[in-house]
N, C-alpha and C positions, 0 to 999 in steps of 0.2 A: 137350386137356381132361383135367382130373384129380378126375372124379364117381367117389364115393367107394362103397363100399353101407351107407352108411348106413339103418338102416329108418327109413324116410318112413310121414308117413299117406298115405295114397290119394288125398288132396284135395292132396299136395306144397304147404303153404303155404310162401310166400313170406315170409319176416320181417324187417326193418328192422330195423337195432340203430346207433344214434346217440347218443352223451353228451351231446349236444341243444346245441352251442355255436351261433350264431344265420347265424352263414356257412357253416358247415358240414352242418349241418341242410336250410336250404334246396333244396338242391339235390333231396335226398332225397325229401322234400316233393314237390316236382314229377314226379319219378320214381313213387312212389305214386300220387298222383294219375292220372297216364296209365296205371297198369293197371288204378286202378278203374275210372277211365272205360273200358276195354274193358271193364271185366265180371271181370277176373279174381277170383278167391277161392280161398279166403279169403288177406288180407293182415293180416300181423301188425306194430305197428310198436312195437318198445322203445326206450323214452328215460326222460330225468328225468322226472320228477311235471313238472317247470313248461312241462312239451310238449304236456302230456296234451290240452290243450283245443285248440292248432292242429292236433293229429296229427286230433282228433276229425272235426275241421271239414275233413277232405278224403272224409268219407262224404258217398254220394249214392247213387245208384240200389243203388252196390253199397257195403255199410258195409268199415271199419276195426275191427281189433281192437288195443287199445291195450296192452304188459302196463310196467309199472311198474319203471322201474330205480331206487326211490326218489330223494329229493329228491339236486338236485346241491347239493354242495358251495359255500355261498359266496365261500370263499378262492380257490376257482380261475377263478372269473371276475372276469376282471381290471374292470370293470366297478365291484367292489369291492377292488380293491386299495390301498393306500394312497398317497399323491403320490410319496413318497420312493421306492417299487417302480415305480409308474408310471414316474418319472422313468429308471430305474436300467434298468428295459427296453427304452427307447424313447429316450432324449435323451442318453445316453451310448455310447460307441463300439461299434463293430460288436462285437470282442470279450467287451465288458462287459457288452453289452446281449444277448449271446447265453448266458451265464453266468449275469445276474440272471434271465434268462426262464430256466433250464433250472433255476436253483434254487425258484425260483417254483412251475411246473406238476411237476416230479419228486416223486411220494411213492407209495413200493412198498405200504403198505400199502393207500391208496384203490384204487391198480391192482388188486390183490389180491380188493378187496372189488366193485367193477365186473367182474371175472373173473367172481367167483363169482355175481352173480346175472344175467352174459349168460349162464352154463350155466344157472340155473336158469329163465331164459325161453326157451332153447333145449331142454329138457326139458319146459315146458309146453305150446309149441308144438307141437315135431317137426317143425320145417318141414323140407323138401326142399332148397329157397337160400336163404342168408342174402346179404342186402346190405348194405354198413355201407363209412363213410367210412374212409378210410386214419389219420385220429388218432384211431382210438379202438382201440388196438391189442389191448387186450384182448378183447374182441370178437372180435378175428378170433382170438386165443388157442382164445376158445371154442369158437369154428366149427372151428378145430383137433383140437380137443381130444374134440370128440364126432362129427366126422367129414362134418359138413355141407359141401358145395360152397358156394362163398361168390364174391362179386362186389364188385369194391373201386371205391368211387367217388373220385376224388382232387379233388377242389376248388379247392387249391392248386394251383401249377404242376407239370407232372406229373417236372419233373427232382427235385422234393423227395423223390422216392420211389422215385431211387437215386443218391444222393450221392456213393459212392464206389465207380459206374459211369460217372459224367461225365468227359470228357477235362478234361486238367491244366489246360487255358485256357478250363474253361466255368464263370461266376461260380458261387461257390458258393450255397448257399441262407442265405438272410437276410444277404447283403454288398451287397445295392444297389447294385450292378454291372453294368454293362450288356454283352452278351454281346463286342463292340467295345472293346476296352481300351486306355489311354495306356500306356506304362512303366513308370510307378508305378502306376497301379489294377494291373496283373497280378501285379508285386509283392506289392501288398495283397492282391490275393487269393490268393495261394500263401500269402504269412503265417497268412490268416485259416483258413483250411483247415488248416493245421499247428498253429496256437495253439488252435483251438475243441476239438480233442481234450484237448490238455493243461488246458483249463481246466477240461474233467469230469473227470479225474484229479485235479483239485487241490480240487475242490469240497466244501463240506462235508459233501454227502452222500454221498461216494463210497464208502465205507464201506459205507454202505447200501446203495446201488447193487449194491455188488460180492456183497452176502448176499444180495440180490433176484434177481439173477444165479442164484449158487447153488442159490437154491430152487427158483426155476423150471425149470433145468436136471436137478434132481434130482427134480423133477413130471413130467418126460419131456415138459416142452413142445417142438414143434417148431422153435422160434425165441426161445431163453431170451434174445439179443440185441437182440428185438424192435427187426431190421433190418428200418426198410419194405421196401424190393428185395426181403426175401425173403418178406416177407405176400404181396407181390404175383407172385411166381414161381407160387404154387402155388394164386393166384387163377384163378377158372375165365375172366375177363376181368376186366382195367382201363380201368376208363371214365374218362378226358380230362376233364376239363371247358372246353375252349378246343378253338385249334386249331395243330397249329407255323406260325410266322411268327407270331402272339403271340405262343406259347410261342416260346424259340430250342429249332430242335431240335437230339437229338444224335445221333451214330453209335456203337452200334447202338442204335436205340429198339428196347426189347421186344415182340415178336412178339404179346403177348396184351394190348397197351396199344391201344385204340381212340378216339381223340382225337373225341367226340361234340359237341363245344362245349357252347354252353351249355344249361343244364337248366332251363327255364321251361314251364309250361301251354302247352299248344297252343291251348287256347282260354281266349278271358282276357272277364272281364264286367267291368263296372264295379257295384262294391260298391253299395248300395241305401244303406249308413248313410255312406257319401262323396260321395252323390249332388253337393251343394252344393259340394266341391272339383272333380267334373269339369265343372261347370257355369261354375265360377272358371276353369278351365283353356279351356274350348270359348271364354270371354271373351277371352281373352289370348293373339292369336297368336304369340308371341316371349316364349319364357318359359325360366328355367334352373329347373333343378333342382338341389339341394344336400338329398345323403343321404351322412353322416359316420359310417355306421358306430352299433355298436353301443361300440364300445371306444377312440373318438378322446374323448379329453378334451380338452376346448377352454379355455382359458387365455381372462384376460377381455380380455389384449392380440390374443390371435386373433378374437374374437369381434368384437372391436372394430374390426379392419382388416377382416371380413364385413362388418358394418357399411356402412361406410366407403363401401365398393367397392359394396354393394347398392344406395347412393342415389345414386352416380354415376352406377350404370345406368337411373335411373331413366327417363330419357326417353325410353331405346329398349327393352327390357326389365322385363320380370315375375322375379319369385325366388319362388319356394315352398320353401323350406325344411322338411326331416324333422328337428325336435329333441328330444328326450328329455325329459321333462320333470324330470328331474334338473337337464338344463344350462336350464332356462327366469330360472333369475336372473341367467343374463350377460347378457339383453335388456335395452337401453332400456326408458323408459316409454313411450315414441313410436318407435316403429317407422315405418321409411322408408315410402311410403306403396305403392311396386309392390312387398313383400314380406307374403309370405304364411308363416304358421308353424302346423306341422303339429306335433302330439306323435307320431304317425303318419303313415305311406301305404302305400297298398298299390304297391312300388316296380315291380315290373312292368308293374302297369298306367298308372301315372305315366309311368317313360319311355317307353313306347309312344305315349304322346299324341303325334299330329303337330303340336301347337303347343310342346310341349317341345322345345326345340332345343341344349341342352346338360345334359351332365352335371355337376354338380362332387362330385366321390368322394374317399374316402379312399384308393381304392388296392385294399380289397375285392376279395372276392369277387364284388361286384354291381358292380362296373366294366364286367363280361361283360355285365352286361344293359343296359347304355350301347349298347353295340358293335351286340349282337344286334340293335337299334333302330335302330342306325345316326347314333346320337347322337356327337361330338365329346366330347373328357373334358379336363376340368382336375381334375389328382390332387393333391391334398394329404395323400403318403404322412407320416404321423406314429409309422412303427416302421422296420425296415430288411425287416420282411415286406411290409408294404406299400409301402414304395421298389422291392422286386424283383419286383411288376408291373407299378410304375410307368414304371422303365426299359423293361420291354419294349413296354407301350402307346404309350410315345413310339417306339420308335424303330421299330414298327408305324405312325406314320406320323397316327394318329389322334385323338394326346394330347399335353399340354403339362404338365412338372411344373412344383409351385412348388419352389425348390431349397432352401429352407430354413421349415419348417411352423412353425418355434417363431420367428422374426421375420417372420412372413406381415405383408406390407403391403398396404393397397387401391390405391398405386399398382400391384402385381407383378399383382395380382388382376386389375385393369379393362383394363389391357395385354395379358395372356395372352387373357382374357376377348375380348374383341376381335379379336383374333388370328386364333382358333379359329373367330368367327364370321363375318371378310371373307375370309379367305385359303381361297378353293376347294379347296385341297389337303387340307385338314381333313376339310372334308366327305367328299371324295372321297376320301381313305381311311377315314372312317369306314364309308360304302357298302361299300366294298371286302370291308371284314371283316363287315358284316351279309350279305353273299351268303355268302362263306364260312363261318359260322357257324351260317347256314340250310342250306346245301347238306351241312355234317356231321351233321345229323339229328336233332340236339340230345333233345329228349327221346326221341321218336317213334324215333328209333333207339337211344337205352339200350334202353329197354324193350322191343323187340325183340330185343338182345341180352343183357337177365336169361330172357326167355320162353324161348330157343335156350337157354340152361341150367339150365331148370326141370324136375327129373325130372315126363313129364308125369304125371298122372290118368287111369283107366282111365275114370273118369265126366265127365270136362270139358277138351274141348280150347279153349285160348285161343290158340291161338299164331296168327290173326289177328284183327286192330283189328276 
C-alpha cells in the first residue's frame, strides 16, 4: 500500500475522475452506484458537462456530487470523426491503423488543460481516494501530483497496461492476435511491436510529443512517459475488469492487479419509461440482442447483410436491436417483422432477460455483460481493439467472430448465428464464464477493495455493505 499523508477532509470523500468515453465510463458508473447504495459519503464524481445528467441519476437515498471537467472535446470522439479517419483507424493495417489512432487522440495541450482542471477538482473536493479509469492519464497525473491514493480501473484488457512487461510471444495490444499463434502471426507480432514504436518517432507530432515530454518532466511529474505499468505500480489497487482465461494471462501478473470481472449493479430494475420493451421482451422467448457500440459505424452494405440475416431468422427468433439514431437512415421503410429497433436500452438489463439468448456485439466493453448473463456472443470486432477481445472470447470457448466486419454477409451471420444457438458447447461455455465472473465478485468486490483504501472518517464507518 502507498497511502500517502496527504490532508484529507474528515468525511475522506471518495472522488471519480473519468474523461466520460461511453465504455470506459460505464464501469465507473456501476462502482458508484454500489457505494451509494451502501450509504457511503460523500462521492464526488468528475467528468465532461455531457455525463453530468447520468452521473446525477445514480443519486438515491444517499446523493452524488458532480464537479465539471468542462465540455469534452468533439474532435476526440471518434463518433465525430470523419470517414476518411474513421477509415484510416479501423480498415487499414494494424500498423496504420495504430498511427492514424495515435495521431488522432494525441494532443499535449488538451492533456495539459484536463490536467489542470482534475487538480482543480481535486482541490475542490480534497478527497481521501481518487478513482479513475487507466485512459485518462492525466488524472492520475493529478492524483500524483497532489498526493491523493488513487485506484485504477482498467476496462480494457488488463495486459494493455503493461505492454512492455509482456513476454515476447504474448500478442501485443491492438494486433488482433490471438494468444495461440501460426508462424507468420508471431512474425507479425514481433514486426508490429518493433514498427509501432518507430511509427511514433516518425509521426507528425513527435516533436510535440518530445516538448510535452520535456515539460512535464520539468513539472516534476512522476511519470512524464505517461507509462500505464507505471500509473499502475504506484496505484493503491488495479481493478480487472474480466477474469484470466478471458483475459490470456501472463507471468508475472502484478501483485496489486485484482481481476474483479465485471462491473454491473448488483441490483437491476426494469426502467418504468421501457416498461413496453420488457413487456416486448417477457412476449418473445427466443430473442437476440444487437448492441454495436457507441463508435461502430455501419456502412449501408453492413446494414444490409443485418438485414438480410434478421428476416431469415425470422421464424425462430426475435432481434431487438440498440441503434443510434444518427445510423436510423440505413433502415428500410419496412422493417423485417420479428425486429425490434431501439434508439436506446438499458443493456444490462436487456441481456439479463432470460428470453435473450444471444448477444451480437462489437467487441466492446459490454461483451462482458454477454458473459456475466451467460449469453453466447457473435462479435463483429470493426477496429483491431475490438478484434483483441474478440480473439480472446472465442478462444474462451463462448464466442464466434465474423472474420471480416467490412464484407459482413447474411449468409456468415445466419450460419454462425445458428451455430452458437444448437451446438451446447456455446452455451456451456458461456455458463462457464457467468460462474466465473460471478464468483470474482464483480462490483461487490471492487467496492470493497476502494472502501479497504479509503482513509477512514472519525465520523462514519462504511466499510460494511
Amino acid at each position: 500500500m502507498r497511502r500517502s499523508d496527504v490532508n484529507v477532509s474528515d468525511d475522506a470523500a471518495i472522488l471519480f475522475l473519468s474523461a466520460g468515453n461511453a465504455g470506459l465510463i460505464s464501469p465507473l458508473y456501476a462502482l458508484a452506484g454500489e457505494l451509494l447504495r451502501r450509504g457511503v459519503r460523500p462521492v464526488w464524481f468528475a467528468s465532461s458537462d455531457e455525463r453530468a445528467e447520468g452521473i446525477r441519476e445514480l443519486s438515491g437515498a444517499t446523493p452524488i456530487d458532480f464537479y465539471s471537467l468542462g465540455p469534452y472535446r468533439p474532435e476526440f470522439d471518434p463518433a465525430n470523426w470523419s470517414d476518411a479517419v474513421y477509415h484510416q483507424v479501423n480498415r487499414t493495417s494494424r500498423l496504420r491503423g495504430f498511427a492514424a489512432f495515435m495521431e488522432q487522440v494525441m494532443d499535449s495541450e488538451y492533456a495539459e488543460e484536463r490536467y489542470r482542471r482534475a487538480l482543480a477538482a481535486i482541490d475542490h473536493v480534497r478527497p481521501g481516494l481518487i478513482v479513475v479509469d487507466l485512459n485518462s492519464p492525466w488524472a492520475i497525473d493529478a492524483a500524483q501530483t497532489r498526493g491523493v491514493p488513487y485506484v485504477v480501473n482498467v476496462a480494457t484488457p488488463i495486459s494493455y497496461a503493461f505492454p512492455e512487461r509482456l513476454p515476447l510471444g504474448f500478442p501485443g495490444p491492438l494486433s488482433g492476435l490471438p494468444r495461440t499463434m501460426t508462424g507468420r502471426q508471431r512474425a507479425t507480432n514481433v514486426a508490429f511491436k518493433i514498427l509501432r514504436l518507430g511509427s511514433l518517432l516518425a509521426s507528425r507530432k513527435a516533436l510535440d510529443n518530445m516538448r510535452f515530454y520535456r515539460r512535464r518532466h520539468a513539472q516534476g511529474l512522476k511519470n512524464p512517459g505517461s507509462l500505464l505499468s507505471r500509473y499502475c505500480d504506484e496505484a493503491e489497487v488495479v481493478l480487472g475488469n474480466s477474469v484470466f482465461g478471458i483475459e490470456y494471462p501472463f507471468s508475472p501478473a502484478p501483485a496489486d492487479v485484482r481481476m474483479v470481472g465485471t462491473l454491473v449493479p448488483e441490483t437491476r430494475e426494469r426502467p418504468e419509461r421501457h416498461r413496453e420493451l420488457f413487456e416486448w421482451l417477457d412476449a418473445h422467448p427466443s430473442t437476440i440482442y444487437i448492441g454495436l457500440g457507441s463508435m461502430m459505424r455501419l456502412s449501408e452494405q453492413q446494414s444490409a447483410a443485418l438485414m438480410a440475416a434478421i428476416s431469415r431468422l425470422a421464424e425462430r427468433h426475435h432481434v431487438v436491436w440498440s441503434l443510434a439514431a444518427a445510423q436510423h437512415r440505413l433502415l428500410p421503410r419496412e422493417l423485417p417483422a420479428n425486429l425490434r429497433i431501439e434508439t436506446w436500452v438499458p443493456q444490462t438489463e436487456v441481456v439479463a432477460h432470460p428470453n435473450v439468448r444471444l448477444f451480437i456485439t462489437h467487441g466492446g466493453n459490454g461483451a462482458h455483460h454477454g458473459l456475466y448473463f451467460g449469453k453466447p456472443l457473435l462479435v463483429l470486432p470493426h477496429s483491431w481493439e475490438t478484434r483483441d477481445l474478440a480473439v480472446r472470447l472465442m478462444d474462451g470457448g463462448a464466442a464466434l467472430m465474423v472474420e471480416d466486419v467490412y464484407s459482413l454477409t447474411a449468409e456468415e451471420i445466419v450460419t454462425k448465428v445458428d451455430r452458437l444457438l444448437t451446438e451446447k458447447s456455446f452455451s456451456e461455455r458461456a455458463d462457464h464464464w457467468r460462474h466465473r465472473l460471478v464468483e470474482a465478485g464483480g462490483v461487490r468486490a471492487a467496492a470493497d477493495l476502494v472502501l479497504a483504501h479509503r482513509p477512514m472518517s472519525r465520523a462514519d464507518d462504511t466499510s460494511t455493505a
